[in-house]
C-alpha positions in Angstrom: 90.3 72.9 96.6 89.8 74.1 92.9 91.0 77.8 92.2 89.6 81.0 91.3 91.3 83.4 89.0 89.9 86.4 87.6 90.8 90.0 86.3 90.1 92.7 89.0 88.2 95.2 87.8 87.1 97.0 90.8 87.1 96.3 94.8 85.1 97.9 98.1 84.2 96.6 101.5 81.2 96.5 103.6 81.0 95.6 107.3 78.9 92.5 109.1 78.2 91.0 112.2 80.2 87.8 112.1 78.9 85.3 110.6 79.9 81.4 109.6 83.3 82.4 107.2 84.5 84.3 110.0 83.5 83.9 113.5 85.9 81.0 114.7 88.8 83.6 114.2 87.4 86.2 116.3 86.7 87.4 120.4 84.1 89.4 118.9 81.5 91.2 121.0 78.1 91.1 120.7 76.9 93.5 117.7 80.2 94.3 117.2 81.2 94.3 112.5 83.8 93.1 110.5 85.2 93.8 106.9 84.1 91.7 104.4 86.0 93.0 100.7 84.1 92.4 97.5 85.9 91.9 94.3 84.0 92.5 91.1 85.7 90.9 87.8 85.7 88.6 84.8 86.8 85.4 84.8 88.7 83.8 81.7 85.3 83.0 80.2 84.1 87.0 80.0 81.1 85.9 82.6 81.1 88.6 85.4 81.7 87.7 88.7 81.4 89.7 92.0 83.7 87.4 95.2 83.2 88.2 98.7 86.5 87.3 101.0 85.8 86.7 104.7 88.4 86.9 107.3 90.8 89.6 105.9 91.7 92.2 108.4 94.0 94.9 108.7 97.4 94.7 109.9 100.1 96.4 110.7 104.1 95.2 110.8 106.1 97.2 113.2 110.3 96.9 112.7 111.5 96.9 116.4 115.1 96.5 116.1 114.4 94.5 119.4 114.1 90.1 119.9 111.0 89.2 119.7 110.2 87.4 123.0 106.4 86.7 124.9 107.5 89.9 127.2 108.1 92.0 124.4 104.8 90.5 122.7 103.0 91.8 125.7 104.6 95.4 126.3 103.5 96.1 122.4 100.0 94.8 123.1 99.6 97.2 126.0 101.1 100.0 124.2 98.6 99.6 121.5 96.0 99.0 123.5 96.4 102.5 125.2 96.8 103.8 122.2 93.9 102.9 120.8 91.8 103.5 124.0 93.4 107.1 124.4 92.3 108.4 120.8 88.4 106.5 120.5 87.4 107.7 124.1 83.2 108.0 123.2 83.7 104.3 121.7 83.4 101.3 123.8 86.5 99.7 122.8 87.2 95.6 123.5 91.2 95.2 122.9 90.4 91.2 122.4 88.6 92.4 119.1 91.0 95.0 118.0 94.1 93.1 118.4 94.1 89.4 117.4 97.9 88.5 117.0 100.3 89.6 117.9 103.5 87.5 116.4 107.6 87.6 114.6 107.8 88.1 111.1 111.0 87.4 109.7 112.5 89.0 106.9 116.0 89.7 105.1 
């Protein structure tokens, strides 16, 4: 795969229904949007160039002080879940969407 490098001059988002880029990743529901960033710049040659990047969502890393184990993946999922649920009440909310992985990250 040949790279891309360019000076970032400037970045924003837009939301879309899933499309090709994206969709394998997701239990999206019907209608339902995802973030799709754009990235305006210049490449080493001074042309202008504007990138769209597919498949970057938000995440959140949580220090638990507590082994990660597939019972302790599941009490977080729930926890968030209700979270979640409890504060968006007038939006239909599918956790399958919101929450796609839960998972270790290890770090010194």
């Amino acid at each position: 795969m040949a790279g891309l490098s360019m000076r970032n001059i400037t970045c924003d988002y837009y939301m879309e229904r899933p499309n090709g880029f994206n969709r394998p990743k997701l239990h999206a529901t019907a209608g339902a949007r995802v973030p799709i960033i754009r990235m305006f710049g210049i490449l080493h040659t001074g042309q202008k160039c504007c990138v769209n990047v597919h498949g970057v969502f938000p995440y959140i890393i949580v220090r638990t002080g507590t082994p990660f184990t597939p019972e302790f993946a599941r009490t977080l999922r729930a926890r968030f879940i209700r979270i979640v649920t409890e504060n968006n009440r007038r939006h239909r909310f599918n956790p399958d969407f919101a929450i796609y992985e839960i998972r270790p990250l290890l770090a010194k």
